[in-house]
MARMI-47576 format. One line per field, with one value per residue (C-alpha): residue in one letter; y, z, x. Coordinates in steps of 0.5 Angstrom, whole numbers, plus 500, padded with zeros to 3 digits. Each point is the difference from the previous one (the first is absolute). Example, Ala and Ser with C-alpha at 12.3 -4.5 7.8 and 13.67 -1.06 7.14 Angstrom:
2
type	(A; S);
v	(491; 507);
w	(516; 498);
u	(525; 502);
END
This chain:
516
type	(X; X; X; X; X; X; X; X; X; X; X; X; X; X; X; X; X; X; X; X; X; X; X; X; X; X; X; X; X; X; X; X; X; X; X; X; X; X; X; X; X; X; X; X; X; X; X; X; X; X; X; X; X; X; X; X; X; X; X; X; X; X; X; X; X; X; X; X; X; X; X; X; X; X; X; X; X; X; X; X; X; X; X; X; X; X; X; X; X; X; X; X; X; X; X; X; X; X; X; X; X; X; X; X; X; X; X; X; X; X; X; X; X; X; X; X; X; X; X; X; X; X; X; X; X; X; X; X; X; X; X; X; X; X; X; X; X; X; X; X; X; X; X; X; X; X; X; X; X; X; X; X; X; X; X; X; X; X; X; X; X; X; X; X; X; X; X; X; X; X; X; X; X; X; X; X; X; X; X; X; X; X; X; X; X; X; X; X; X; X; X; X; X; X; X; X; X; X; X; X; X; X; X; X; X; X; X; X; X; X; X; X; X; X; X; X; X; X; X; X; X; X; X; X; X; X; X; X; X; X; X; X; X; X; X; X; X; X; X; X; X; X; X; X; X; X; X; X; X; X; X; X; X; X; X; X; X; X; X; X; X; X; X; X; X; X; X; X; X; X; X; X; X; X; X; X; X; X; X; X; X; X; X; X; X; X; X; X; X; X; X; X; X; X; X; X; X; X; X; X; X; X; X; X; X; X; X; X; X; X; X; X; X; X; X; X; X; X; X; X; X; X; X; X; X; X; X; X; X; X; X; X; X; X; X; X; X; X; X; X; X; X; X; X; X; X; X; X; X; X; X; X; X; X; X; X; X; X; X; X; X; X; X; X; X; X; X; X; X; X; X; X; X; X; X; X; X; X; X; X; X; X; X; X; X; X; X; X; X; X; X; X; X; X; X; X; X; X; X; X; X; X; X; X; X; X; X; X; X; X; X; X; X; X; X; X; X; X; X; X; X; X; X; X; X; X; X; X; X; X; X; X; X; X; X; X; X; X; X; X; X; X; X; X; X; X; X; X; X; X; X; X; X; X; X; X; X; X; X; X; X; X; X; X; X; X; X; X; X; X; X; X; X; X; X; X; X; X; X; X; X; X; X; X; X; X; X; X; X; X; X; X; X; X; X; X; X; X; X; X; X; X; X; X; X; X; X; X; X; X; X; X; X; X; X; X);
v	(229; 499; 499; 493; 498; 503; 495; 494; 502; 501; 494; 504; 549; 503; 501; 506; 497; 494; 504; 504; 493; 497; 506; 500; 492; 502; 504; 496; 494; 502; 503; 494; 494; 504; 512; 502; 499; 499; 494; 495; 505; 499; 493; 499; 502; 497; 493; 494; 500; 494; 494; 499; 494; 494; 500; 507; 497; 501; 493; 503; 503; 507; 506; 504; 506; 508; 505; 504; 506; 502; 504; 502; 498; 500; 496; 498; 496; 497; 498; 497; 496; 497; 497; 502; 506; 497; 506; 500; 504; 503; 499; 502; 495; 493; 499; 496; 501; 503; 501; 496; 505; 498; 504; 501; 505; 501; 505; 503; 503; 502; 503; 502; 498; 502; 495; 505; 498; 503; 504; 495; 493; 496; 500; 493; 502; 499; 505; 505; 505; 500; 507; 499; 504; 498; 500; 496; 498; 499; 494; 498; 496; 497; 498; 498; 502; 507; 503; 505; 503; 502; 504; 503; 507; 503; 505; 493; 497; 501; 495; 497; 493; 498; 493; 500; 497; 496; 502; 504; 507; 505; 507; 506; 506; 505; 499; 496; 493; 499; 492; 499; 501; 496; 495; 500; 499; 494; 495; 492; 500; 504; 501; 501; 494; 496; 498; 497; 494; 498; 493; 502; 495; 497; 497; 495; 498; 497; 502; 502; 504; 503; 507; 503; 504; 507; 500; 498; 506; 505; 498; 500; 506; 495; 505; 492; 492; 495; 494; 499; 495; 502; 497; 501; 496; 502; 498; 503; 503; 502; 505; 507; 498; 495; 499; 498; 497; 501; 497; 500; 503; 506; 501; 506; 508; 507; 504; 496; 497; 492; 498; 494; 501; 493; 502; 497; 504; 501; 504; 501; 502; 504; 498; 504; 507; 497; 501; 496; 504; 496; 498; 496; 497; 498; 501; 497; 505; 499; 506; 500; 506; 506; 505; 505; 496; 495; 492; 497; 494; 502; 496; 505; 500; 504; 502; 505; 501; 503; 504; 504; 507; 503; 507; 502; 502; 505; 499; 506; 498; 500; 497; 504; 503; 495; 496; 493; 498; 506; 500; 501; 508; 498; 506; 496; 494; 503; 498; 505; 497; 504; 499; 502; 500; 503; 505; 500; 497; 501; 497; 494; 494; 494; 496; 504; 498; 503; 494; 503; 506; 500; 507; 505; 495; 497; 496; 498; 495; 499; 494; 496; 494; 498; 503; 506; 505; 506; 502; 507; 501; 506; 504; 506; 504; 506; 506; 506; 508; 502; 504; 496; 494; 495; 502; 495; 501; 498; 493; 499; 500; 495; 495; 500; 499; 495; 496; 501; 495; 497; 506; 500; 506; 506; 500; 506; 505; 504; 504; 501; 502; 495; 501; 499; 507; 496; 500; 494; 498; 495; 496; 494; 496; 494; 495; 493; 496; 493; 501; 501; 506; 505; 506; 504; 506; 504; 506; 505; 503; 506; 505; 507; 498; 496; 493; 495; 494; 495; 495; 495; 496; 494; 495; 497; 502; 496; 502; 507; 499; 497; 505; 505; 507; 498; 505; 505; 497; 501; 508; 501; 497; 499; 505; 500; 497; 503; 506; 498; 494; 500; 500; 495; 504; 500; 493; 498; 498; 494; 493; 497; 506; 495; 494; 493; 494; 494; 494; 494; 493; 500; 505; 505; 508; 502; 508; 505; 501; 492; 502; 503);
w	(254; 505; 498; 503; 495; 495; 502; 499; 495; 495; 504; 503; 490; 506; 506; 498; 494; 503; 504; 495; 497; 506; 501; 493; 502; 505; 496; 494; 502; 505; 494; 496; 505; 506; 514; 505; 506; 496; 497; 507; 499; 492; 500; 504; 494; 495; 502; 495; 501; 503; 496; 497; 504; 495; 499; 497; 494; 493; 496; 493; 495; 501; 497; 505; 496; 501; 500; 496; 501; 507; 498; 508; 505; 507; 503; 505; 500; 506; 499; 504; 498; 503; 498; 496; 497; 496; 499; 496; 500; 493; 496; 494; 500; 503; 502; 506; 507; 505; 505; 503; 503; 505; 497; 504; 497; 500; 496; 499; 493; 501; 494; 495; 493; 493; 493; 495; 493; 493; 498; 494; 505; 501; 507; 503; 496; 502; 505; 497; 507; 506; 505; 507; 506; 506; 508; 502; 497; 506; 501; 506; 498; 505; 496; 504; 506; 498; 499; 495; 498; 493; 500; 493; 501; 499; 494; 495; 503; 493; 495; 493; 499; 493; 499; 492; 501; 507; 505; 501; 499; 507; 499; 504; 496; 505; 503; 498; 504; 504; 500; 506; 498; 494; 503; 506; 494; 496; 503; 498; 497; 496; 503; 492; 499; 505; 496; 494; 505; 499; 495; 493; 499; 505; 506; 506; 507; 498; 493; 499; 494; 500; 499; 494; 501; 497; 506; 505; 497; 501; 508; 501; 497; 495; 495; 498; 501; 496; 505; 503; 504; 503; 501; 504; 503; 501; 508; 501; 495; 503; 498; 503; 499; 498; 503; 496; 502; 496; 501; 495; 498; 495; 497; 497; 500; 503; 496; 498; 506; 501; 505; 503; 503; 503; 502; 505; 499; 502; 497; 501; 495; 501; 494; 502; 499; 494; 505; 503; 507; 503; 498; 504; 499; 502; 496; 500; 496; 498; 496; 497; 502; 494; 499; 505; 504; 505; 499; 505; 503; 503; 502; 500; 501; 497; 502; 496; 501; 493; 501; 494; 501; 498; 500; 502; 507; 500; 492; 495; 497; 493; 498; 499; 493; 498; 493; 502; 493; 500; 502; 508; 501; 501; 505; 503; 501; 503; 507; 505; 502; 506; 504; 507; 500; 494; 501; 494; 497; 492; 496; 495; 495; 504; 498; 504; 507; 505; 503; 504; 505; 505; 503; 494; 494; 498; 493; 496; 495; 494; 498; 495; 500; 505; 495; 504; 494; 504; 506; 504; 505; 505; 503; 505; 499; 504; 501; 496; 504; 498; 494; 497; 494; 497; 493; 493; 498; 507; 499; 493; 503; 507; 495; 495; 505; 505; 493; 497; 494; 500; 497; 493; 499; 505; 496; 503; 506; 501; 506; 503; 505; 503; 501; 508; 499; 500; 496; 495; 497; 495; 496; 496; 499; 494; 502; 501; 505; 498; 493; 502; 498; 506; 501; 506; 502; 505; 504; 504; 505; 505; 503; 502; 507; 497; 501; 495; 497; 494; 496; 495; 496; 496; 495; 494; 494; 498; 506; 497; 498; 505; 504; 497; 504; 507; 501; 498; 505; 505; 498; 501; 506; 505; 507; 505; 506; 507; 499; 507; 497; 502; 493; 499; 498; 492; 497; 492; 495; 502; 500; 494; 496; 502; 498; 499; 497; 505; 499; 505; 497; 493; 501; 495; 502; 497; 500; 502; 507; 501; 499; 505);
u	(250; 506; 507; 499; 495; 505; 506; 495; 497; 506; 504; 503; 544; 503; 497; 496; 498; 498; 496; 497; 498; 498; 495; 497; 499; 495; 496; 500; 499; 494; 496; 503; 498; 496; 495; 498; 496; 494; 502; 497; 493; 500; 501; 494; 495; 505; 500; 497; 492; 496; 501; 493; 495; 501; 493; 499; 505; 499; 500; 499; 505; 500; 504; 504; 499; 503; 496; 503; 496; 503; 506; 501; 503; 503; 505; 505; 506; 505; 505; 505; 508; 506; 505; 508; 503; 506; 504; 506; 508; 498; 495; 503; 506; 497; 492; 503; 496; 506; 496; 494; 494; 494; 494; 492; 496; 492; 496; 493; 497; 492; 498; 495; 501; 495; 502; 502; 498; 502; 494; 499; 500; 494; 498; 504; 506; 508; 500; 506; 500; 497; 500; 501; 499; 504; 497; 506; 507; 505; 505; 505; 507; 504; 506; 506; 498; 499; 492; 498; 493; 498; 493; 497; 499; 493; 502; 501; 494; 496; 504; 499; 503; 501; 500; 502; 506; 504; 501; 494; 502; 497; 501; 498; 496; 502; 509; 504; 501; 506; 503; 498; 493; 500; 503; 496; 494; 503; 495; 501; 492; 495; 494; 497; 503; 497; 493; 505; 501; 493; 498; 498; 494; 496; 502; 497; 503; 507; 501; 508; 503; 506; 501; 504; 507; 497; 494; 506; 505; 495; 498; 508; 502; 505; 504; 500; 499; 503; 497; 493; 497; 494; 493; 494; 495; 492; 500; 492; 494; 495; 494; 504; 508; 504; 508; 506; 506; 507; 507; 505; 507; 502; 507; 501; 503; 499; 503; 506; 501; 498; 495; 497; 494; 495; 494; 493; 494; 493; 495; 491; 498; 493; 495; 494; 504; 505; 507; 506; 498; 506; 507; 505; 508; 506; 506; 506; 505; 506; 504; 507; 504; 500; 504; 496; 496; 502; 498; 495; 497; 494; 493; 494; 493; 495; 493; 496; 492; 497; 493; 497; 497; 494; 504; 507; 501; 506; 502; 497; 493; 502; 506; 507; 500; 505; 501; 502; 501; 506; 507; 501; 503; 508; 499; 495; 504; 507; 502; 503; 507; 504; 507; 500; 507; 503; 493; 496; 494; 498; 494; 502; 498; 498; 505; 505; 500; 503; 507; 504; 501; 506; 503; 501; 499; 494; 498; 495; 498; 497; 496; 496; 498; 505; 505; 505; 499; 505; 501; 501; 505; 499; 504; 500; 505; 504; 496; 502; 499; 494; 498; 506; 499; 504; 501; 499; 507; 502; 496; 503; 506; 498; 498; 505; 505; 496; 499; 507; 502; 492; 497; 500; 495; 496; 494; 495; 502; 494; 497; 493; 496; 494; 493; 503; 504; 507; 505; 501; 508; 499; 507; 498; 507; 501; 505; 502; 501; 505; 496; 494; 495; 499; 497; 499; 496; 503; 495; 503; 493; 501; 497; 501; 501; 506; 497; 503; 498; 504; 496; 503; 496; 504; 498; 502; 498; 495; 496; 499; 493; 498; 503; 496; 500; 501; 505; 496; 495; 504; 503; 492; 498; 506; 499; 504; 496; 504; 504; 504; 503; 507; 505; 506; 505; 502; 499; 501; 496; 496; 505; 495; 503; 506; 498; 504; 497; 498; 497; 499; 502; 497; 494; 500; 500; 492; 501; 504; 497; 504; 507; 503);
END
């Protein structure tokens, strides 16, 4: 499909930060809506097969049934996107686009994928998981006149996806995921979702029925839907294929933010092997701006040719010893988070994400479903002469002075030692800010050869819970990345530790990473 026949057919916070934001727009919406040279050679075996002569038509009713006992697959997708990045000044005080960005991206995922069922299911049923191996997952992002390469790394290319709930769920076994890699993964559909497009009772040449918002939720990877208009038409049957049309619109939601999404596909559907072997769709995607993720207004099309294998090809014989019924691993689902500039990198919960990184400081977010829980300013710090290191009194006393009249109580002061040799200084603080419960989480890392790094968390009291040990993630997986980093010279604690309340017209301040 081009992006004409999509035209037609739908009638047709500072500098850094913002180029922080701008960055991760790149990739997310890459995986969200949309690589390299072997596009042009790959699209030449992902075109729609040969329409069928009139005469080989099937005039009877049949049943476009699955066969669900194939559990193997191998897929390749394209994608391709152009559009708009709708960047705000801040997220946190006004969802209002700023700043209007120019997008093209391409991308390529080739891969095999093996249904997993719970041990108990029936073959044919809900497919909770899939395993997959990755040949090829790269892209190429244009934004605002920039380009950027994301490319999966062989050392996550065994996968297990869980589909139990949404978005789907992809995780290495082996090394953590960096936010490049997940957001190069988030494709707009699921290949295991494909055949639930299909009519339920028999069909002939031009039946119409329309496809409910379950099924639709799970071929767009929607944390929700709360409108859908889609129907499909059978075009052609005959005694080896049969081929669908789609074109409707799904409102709905990914996780948290709103979305529209108007769609046009087309899908073959193989009756002699039981498979939707060929899917195509243009979309025309209209995402609100998130607290972490950019707005967009984007028009892609996807292409994605689906064959079932006898046998794997580069994935093990026998499935990963993994129970899909149980809980992820939460170690398997961390995402590796870095600062060039401050010269850091730890392993964290998903829901932290990397914001901003500009000369000497840097700062990470912590969201759910579209909801800023906490926020961690980092800063670097001068460097101390080697073999010397600051001491828990001396950070007692930094943080009681640079919070003065907001502290009402140091909570814990504690000293450790992580797993990465670095000494780790640890102040939690209660307080208030114009009435609102604060607490913060202050920690001091250094090492023998007197690098510093200063890491506050803040976040209203409420959000404790949520929070959970997030600190204590950070204290055992922060390593300091380049020893030749210059330093800054001495900097106080981070400026959240200083807050003030701001709104913006009668919007609300959410969490304590709002007020600033």
């Amino acid at each position: 499909m081009s992006r004409q026949i999509l035209s037609n057919a739908l009638a047709r916070e500072t500098t850094a930060s913002r180029r922080k934001f701008l960055g991760m727009a790149s990739v997310l919406i890459a995986g969200t809506a949309v690589s390299a040279s072997s596009v042009s050679v790959a699209m030449a075996h992902a075109e729609e097969p040969a329409a069928a002569q009139t005469a080989n038509e099937v005039s009877e009713p049949v049943t476009l049934a699955v066969d669900a006992t194939s559990q193997l697959f191998r897929v390749r997708m394209e994608l391709d996107v152009e559009g708009n990045v709708n960047i705000p000044a801040n997220s946190l005080v006004s969802r209002k686009k700023a700043m209007v960005v120019p997008l093209k991206s391409e991308a390529v995922f080739d891969y095999e994928e093996r249904y997993r069922l719970p041990s108990d299911a029936e073959i044919g049923s809900f497919v909770t998981a899939t395993e997959r191996f990755y040949h090829e997952a790269a892209s190429i992002n244009e934004l605002n006149g920039l380009k950027r390469h994301s490319k999966l790394r062989s050392a996550v290319a065994h996968m297990m996806l869980r589909r139990d709930t949404l978005p789907e769920v992809l995780y290495s076994t082996t090394e953590s995921l960096t936010n490049d890699e997940l957001g190069l993964l988030r494709v707009p559909v699921s290949s295991v979702a494909v055949d639930g497009m299909l009519p339920s009772d028999a069909v002939v040449v031009g039946d119409q029925y329309v496809i409910d918002s379950e099924p639709m939720r799970y071929l767009l990877n929607l944390s929700s839907v709360e409108q859908s208009e889609v129907k499909a038409e059978v075009v052609s049957v005959t005694a080896s294929d049969a081929r669908i049309q789609i074109r409707g619109n799904v409102d709905g939601s990914v996780e948290g933010v709103p979305t529209k999404i108007r769609v046009v596909g087309k899908m073959t559907f193989d009756r002699k092997a039981g498979v939707t072997t060929w899917f195509a769709m243009a979309v025309h995607e209209t995402r609100e701006i998130g607290i972490a993720v950019p707005g967009f207004d984007v028009a892609a099309t996807i292409k994605m040719v689906r064959q079932p294998l006898a046998k794997p090809i580069k994935m093990s014989a026998e499935p990963l010893p993994t129970d899909v019924t149980a809980a992820v691993d939460p170690t398997h689902l961390l995402v590796e988070l870095q600062s060039d500039q401050v010269g850091i990198s730890t392993r964290m919960d998903r829901r932290w994400r990397m914001m901003t990184d500009s000369r000497g400081v840097a700062m990470m977010r912590m969201i759910e479903n579209d909801r800023s829980i906490a926020q961690c300013d980092f800063r670097r710090l001068s460097k101390l002469a080697e073999g010397k290191q600051w001491t828990i009194a001396a950070l007692q006393e930094d943080v009681k002075k640079t919070l003065g009249e907001q502290l009402v109580q140091l909570e814990l002061a504690n000293e450790t030692v992580s797993d990465e040799g670095l000494s780790v200084l640890t102040v939690i603080a209660r307080g208030a800010v114009q009435e609102v419960p604060i607490r913060w989480i202050i920690q001091h890392f250094s090492d023998d050869s007197g690098r510093r790094v200063l890491a506050t968390f803040t976040m209203e009291g409420d959000s404790v819970d949520a929070f959970g040990g997030s600190h204590v993630q950070l204290s055992e997986t922060l390593r300091f990345r380049d020893p030749n980093v210059a330093a800054e010279g001495h900097v106080e604690i981070a400026t959240s530790a200083k807050i003030q309340t701001r709104r913006d017209g009668d919007q609300p301040v959410s969490s304590a990473s709002d007020v600033r």
